[in-house]
C-alpha positions in Angstrom: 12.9 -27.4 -26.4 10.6 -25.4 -24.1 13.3 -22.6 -23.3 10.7 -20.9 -21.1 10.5 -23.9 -18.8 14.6 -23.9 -19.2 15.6 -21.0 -18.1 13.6 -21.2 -15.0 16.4 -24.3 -14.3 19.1 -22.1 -15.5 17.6 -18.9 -12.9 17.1 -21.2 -10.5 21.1 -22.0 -11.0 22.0 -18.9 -11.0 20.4 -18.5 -7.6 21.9 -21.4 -6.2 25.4 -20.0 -7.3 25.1 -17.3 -5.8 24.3 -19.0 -2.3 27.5 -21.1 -2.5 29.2 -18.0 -2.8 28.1 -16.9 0.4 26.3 -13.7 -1.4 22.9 -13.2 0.9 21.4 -10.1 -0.8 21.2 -8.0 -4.0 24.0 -5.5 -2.8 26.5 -8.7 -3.4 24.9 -9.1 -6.7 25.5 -5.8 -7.5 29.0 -5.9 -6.6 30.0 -8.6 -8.3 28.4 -7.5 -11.7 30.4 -4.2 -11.4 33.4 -6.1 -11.6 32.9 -6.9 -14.9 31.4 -3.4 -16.0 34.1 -1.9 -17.4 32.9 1.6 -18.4 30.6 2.1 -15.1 27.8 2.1 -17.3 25.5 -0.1 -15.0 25.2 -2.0 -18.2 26.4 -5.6 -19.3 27.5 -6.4 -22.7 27.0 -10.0 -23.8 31.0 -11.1 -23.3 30.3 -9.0 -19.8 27.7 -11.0 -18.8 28.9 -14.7 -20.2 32.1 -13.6 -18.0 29.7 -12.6 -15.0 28.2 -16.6 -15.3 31.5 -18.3 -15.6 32.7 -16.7 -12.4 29.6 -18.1 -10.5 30.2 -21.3 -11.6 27.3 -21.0 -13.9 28.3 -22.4 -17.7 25.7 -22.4 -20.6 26.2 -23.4 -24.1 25.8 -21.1 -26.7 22.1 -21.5 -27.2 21.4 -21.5 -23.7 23.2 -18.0 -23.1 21.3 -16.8 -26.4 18.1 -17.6 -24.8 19.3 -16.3 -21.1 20.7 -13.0 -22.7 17.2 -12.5 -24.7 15.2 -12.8 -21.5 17.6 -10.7 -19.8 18.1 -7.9 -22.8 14.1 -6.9 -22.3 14.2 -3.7 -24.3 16.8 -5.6 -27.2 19.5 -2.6 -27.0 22.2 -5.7 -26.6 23.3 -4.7 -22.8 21.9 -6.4 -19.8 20.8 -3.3 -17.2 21.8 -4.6 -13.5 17.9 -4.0 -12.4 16.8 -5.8 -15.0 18.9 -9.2 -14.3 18.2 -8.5 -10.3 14.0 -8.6 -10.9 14.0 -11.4 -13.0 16.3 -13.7 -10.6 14.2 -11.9 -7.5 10.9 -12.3 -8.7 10.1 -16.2 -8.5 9.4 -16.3 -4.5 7.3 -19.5 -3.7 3.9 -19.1 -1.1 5.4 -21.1 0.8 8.3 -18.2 1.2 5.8 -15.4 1.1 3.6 -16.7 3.6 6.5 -17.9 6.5 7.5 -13.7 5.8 4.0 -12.8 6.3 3.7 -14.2 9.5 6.7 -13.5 10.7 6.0 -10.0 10.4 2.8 -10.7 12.3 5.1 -12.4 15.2 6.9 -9.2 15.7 4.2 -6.8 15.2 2.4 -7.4 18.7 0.8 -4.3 18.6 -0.4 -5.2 14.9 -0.3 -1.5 14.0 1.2 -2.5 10.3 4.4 -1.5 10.8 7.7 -2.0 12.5 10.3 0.7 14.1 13.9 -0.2 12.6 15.3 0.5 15.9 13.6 -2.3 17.2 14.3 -4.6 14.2 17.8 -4.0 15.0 17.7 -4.2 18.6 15.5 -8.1 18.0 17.6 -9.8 14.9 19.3 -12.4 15.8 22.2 -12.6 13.8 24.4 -15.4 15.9 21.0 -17.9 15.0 21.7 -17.0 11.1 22.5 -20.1 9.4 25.8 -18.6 8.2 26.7 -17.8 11.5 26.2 -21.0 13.2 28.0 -22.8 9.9 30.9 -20.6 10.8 30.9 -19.4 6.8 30.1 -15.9 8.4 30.6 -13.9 11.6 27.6 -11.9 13.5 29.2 -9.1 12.6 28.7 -9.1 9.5 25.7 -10.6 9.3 24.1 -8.1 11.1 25.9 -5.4 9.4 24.4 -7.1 5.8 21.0 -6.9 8.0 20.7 -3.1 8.5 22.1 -2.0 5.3 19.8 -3.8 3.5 16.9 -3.4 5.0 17.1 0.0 5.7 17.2 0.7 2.1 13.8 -0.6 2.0 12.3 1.9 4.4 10.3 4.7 3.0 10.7 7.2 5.5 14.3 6.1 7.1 12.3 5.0 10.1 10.4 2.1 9.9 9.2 -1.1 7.7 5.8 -2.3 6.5 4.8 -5.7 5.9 5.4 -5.2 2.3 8.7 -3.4 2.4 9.5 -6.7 5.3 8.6 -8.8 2.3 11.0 -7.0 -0.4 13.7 -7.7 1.4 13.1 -11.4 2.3 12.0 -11.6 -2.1 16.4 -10.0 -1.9 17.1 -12.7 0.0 15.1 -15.1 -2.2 17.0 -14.1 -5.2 20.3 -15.7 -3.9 18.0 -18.4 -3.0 17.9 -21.8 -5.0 14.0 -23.7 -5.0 15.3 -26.7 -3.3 16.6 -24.6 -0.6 13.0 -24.0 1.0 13.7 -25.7 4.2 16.8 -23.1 4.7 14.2 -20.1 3.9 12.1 -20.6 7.1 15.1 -21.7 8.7 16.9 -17.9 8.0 13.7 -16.3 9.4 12.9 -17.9 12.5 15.9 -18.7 13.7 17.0 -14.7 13.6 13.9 -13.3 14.8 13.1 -16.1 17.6 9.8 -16.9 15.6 9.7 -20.7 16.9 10.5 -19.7 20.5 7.4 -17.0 21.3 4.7 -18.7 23.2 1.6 -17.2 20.8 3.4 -18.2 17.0 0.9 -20.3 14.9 2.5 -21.7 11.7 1.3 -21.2 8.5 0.7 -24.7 7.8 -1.0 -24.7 11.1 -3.1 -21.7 10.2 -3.8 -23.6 7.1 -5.3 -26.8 8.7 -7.5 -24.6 11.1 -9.1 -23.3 8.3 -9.6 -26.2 6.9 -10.6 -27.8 10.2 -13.5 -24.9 10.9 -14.8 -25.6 6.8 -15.5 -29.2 7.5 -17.1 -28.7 10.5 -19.1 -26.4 8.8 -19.9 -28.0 5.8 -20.9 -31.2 8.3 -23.5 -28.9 9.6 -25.0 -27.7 6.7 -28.0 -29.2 4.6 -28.1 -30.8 1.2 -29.6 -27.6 -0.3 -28.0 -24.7 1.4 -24.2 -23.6 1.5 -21.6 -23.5 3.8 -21.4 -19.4 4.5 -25.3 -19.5 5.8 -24.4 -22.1 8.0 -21.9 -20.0 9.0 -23.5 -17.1 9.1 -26.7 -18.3 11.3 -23.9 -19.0 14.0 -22.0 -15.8 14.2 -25.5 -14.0 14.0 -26.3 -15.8 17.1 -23.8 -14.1 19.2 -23.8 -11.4 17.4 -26.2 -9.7 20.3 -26.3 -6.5 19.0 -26.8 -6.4 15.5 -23.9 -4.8 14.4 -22.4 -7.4 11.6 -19.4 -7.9 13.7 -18.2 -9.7 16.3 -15.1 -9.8 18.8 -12.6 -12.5 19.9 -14.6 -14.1 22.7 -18.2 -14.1 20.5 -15.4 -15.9 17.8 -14.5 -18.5 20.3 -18.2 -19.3 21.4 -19.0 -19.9 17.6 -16.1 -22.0 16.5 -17.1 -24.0 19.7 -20.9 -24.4 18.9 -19.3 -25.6 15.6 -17.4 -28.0 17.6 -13.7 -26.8 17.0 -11.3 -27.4 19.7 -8.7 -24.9 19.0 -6.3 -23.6 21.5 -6.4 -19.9 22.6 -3.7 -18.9 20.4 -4.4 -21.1 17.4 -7.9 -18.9 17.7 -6.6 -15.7 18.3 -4.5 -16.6 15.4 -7.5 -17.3 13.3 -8.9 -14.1 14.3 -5.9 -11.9 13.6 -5.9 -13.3 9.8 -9.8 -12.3 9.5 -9.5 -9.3 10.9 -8.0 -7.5 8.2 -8.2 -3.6 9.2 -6.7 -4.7 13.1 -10.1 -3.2 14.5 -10.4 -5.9 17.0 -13.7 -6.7 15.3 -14.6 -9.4 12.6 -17.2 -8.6 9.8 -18.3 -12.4 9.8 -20.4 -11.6 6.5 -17.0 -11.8 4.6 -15.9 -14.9 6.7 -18.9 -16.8 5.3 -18.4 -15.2 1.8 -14.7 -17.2 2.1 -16.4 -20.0 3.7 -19.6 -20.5 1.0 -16.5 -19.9 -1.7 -14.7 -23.1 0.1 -17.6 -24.8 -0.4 -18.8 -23.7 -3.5 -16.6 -26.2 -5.6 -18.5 -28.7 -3.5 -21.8 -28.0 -4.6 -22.5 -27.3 -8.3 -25.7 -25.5 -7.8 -24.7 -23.3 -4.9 -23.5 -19.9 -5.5 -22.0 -17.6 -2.9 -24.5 -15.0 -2.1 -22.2 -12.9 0.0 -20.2 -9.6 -0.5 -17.1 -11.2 -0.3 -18.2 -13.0 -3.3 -17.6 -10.2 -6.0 -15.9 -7.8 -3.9 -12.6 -6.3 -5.0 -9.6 -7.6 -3.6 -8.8 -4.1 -2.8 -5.4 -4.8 -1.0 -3.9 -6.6 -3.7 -5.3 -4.6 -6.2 -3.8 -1.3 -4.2 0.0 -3.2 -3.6 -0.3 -4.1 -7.1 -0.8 -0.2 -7.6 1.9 1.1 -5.8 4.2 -1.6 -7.2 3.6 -0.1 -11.0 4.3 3.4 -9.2 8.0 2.3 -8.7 8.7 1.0 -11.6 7.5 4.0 -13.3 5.0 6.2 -15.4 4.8 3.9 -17.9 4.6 0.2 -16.4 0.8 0.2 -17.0 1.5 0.4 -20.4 4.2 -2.1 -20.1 2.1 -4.9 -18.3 -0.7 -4.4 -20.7 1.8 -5.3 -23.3 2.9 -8.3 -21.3 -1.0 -9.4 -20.7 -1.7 -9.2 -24.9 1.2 -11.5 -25.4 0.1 -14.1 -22.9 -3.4 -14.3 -25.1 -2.3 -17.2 -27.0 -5.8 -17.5 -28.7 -5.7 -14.2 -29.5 -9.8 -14.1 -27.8 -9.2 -10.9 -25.6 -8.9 -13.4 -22.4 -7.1 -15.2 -20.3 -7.3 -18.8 -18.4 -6.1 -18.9 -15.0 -2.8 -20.2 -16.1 -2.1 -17.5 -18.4 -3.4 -14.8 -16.1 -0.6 -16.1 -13.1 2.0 -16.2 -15.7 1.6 -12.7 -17.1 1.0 -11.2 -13.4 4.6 -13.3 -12.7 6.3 -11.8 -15.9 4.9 -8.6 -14.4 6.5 -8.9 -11.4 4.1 -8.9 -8.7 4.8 -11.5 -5.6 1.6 -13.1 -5.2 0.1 -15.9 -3.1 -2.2 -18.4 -4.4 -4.9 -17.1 -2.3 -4.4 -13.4 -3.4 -4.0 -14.6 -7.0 -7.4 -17.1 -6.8 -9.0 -13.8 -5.0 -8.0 -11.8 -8.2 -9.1 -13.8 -10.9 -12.1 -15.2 -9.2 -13.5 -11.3 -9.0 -12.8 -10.2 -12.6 -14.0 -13.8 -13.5 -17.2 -11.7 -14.1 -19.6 -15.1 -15.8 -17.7 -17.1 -13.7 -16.2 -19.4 -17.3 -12.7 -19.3 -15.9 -11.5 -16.8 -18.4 -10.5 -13.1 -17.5 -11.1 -9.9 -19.9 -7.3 -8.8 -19.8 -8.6 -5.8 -21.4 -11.1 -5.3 -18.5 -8.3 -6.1 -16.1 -6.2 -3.3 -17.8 -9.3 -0.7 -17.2 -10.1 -1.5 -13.9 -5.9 -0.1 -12.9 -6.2 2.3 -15.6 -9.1 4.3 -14.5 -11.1 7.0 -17.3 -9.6 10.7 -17.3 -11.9 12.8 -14.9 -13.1 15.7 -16.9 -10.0 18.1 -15.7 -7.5 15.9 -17.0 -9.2 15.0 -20.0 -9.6 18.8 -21.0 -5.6 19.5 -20.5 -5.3 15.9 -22.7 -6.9 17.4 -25.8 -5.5 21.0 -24.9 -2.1 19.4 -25.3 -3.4 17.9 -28.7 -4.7 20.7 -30.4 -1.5 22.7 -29.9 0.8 19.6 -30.8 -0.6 18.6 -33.9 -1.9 22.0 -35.0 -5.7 20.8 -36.0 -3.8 17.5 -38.2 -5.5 14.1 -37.5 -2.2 12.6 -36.8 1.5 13.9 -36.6 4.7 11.7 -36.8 6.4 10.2 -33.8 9.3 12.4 -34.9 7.1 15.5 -34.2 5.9 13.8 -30.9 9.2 13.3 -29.9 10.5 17.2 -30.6 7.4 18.3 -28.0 8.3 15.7 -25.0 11.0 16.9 -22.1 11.8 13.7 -20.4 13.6 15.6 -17.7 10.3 17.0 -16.4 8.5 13.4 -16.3 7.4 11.9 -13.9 10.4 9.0 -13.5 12.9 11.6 -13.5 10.9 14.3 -11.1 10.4 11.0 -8.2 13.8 9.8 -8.9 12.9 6.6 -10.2 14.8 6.8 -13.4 17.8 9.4 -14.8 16.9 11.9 -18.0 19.0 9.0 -20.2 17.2 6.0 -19.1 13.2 8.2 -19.0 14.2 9.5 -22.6 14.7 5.8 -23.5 11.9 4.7 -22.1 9.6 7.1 -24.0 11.6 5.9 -27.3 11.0 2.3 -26.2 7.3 3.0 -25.9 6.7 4.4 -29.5 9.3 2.9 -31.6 7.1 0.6 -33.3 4.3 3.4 -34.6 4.8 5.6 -37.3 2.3 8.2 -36.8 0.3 8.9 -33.6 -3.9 9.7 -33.1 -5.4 11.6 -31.2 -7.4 8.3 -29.8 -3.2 7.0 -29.0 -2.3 9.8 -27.5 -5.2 10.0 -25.4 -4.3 6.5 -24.5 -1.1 7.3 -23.9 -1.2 9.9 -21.2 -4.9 8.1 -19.9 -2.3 5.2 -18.6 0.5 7.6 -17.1 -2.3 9.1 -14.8 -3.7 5.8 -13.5 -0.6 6.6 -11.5 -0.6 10.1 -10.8 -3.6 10.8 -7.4 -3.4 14.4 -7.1 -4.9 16.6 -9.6 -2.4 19.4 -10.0 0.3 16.7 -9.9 -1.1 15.4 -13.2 -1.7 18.9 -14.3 2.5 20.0 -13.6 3.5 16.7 -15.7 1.2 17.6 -18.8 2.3 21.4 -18.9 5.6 20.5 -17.6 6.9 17.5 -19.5 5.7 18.7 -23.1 7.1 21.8 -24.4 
């Protein structure tokens, strides 16, 4: 049986238990584990957690519960951490989900400054349009009292919410979520927020068929030999009067007009808002026909992109991916590039497109299919639909600049006392996990960090130089500052 395939059925379950118990976000989760955590460890033993199913209404056989308790036990220590059972149920959140979040956010963010004042959130949640509320299963009381505790814990500085801290609470509310329940998803956002009522709201599907809409207009324009972004591009140059390599919303309209789209004016300033990635007000249209000649590069065999866009970095995925790996700790570079080696079934160093999705997933980054395409297309490098995992790995882990790389082998020569290698016992004596990094941001306690380290090394006997390097060249792909870095190496080891 493919028990990878299964216990996506059984998570799914779990989710859609969870729903019929009226539990809307992780706080409910977290409650009803700790009724069967006995000791307040935060922990689960396997009779815990079999318990913790059966009073969901979720019943496996023994094999099944084997295979659910392995995916759940991730470090084997034969307990079930509460995080760990929360980001694996959380993590599956469909584009469709994603991308009705996404523009909800851009709904209520008129001003499109990125970010949203909690007051206001408050003040414009409709809680007596929840679903629950108008199914009399809950009242708008507590509803809305669900609303701002939760999503206040997702604020950074106790004051407002960016579009990704909107989108981890909405990926809580997935997690009590069911698949099938799709329709209820969008329902739950615009229904409280009033989404389908303001005059300017452009679906996503809609936003989806524009695009598609302006490409085949395009492509109708364009000659046997050339591609789709020139077309494009000619165009924009056109009313592009100054020469700057931008243009605003009314030099928009006149091209998608020459191009003979009839789009209403919020359908194109809803076009224009979703190009206009910086919120300048201004489109660079050289990166609109990069995603244009990439549209139509499947099209035409012997037509390659020629524009920026074309091997440019997806920088803002690449830098959410970034500060995701930051919260989960000093060493989840290490961890993912783990999870990346294991998904090269070959063993060749690479990864299909398939097999690079599935190891971001078991990662735990909530990707769209655009952002994921984006991702693999640029480090796609000759373009044979394989990826350098390895490569990948670099690009987040970054070399040592010469400062950190001199404290590095500092901190060598006076742990291993000029010996090529030295056990992980003696690396273990030298390493203060109460000064890490985990434990200084308060992402982890002393007990969990100290584990963590052990986790890391239990399967090496003696360390290099070249490991150790390694080691500490992955912690400060997530470390900016200089004499941050600087405070964990002389801080940390003793």
């Amino acid at each position: 049986m493919d028990w990878r395939n299964k216990l996506e059925l059984i998570q799914n379950k779990i989710r859609g238990q969870l729903h019929a118990r009226k539990i809307d976000d992780l706080e409910g989760v977290y409650q009803l584990m700790a009724e069967f955590d006995k000791d307040n460890s935060g922990y689960l033993d396997k009779d815990e957690f079999q318990k913790f199913l059966s009073k969901i209404g979720v019943f496996l056989t023994t094999q099944e519960l084997r295979a659910v308790y392995d995916k759940y036990d991730s470090n084997k220590d034969g307990n079930i951490a509460y995080a760990e059972f929360v980001n694996l149920i959380r993590e599956n959140m469909s584009e469709r989900r994603i991308n009705v979040v996404r523009s909800t956010f851009a709904f209520l963010d008129h001003q499109r400054q990125g970010r949203l004042l909690l007051e206001s959130l408050y003040r414009l949640y409709q809680s007596k349009n929840h679903p629950r509320v108008r199914t009399r299963q809950k009242t708008a009381d507590q509803v809305t009292k669900e609303f701002v505790n939760a999503i206040s814990k997702r604020s950074k500085d106790g004051q407002s919410i960016s579009e990704d801290e909107f989108l981890n609470y909405y990926a809580d509310c997935n997690a009590t979520l069911p698949s099938e329940k799709e329709e209820y998803f969008t329902d739950l956002l615009t229904s409280t927020w009033g989404v389908t009522s303001g005059a300017d709201y452009v679906s996503p599907e809609r936003l989806a068929q524009l695009e598609i809409i302006l490409f085949e207009k395009i492509r109708q324009k364009t000659v046997t030999k050339d591609d789709e972004g020139k077309t494009a591009k000619k165009a924009f140059m056109y009313f592009d009067l100054e020469n700057k390599g931008t243009i605003d919303i009314y030099q928009f309209a006149q091209a998608l007009q020459k191009f003979g789209c009839v789009f209403s004016d919020k359908e194109i300033q809803a076009l224009f808002n979703k190009y206009d990635a910086d919120k300048s007000g201004r489109l660079c249209y050289d990166e609109i026909c990069g995603l244009i000649a990439l549209m139509g590069s499947g099209n035409n065999a012997n037509v390659n992109p020629v524009f920026q866009i074309a091997r440019a970095p997806p920088s803002e995925t690449l830098n959410r991916i970034r500060a995701d790996l930051i919260k989960k700790g000093q060493h989840s570079v290490i961890r993912m590039a783990t999870i990346f080696a294991n998904s090269d079934k070959n063993k060749n160093g690479t990864l299909n497109r398939q097999e690079f999705q599935w190891a971001m997933k078991e990662s735990g980054f909530l990707l769209t299919k655009t952002e994921y395409d984006n991702l693999f297309r640029y480090f796609d490098k000759n373009c044979d639909d394989e990826v350098s995992f390895v490569e990948f790995i670099s690009f987040l882990r970054k070399p040592l600049t010469q400062f950190r790389s001199d404290l590095v082998n500092q901190l060598w020569n006076r742990i291993s006392n000029g010996q090529q290698s030295i056990t992980i016992q003696q690396l273990k004596q030298f390493y203060d996990a109460s000064k890490s990094q985990d434990v200084t941001l308060g992402i982890k306690t002393v007990a969990d960090a100290t584990k963590d380290f052990n986790d890391i090394w239990k399967d090496v006997q003696a360390v290099t130089q070249q490991q150790f390097n390694e080691y500490l060249t992955d912690i400060s792909a997530l470390i900016e500052s200089e004499a941050t870095y600087e405070k964990f190496i002389r801080n940390s080891w003793k």
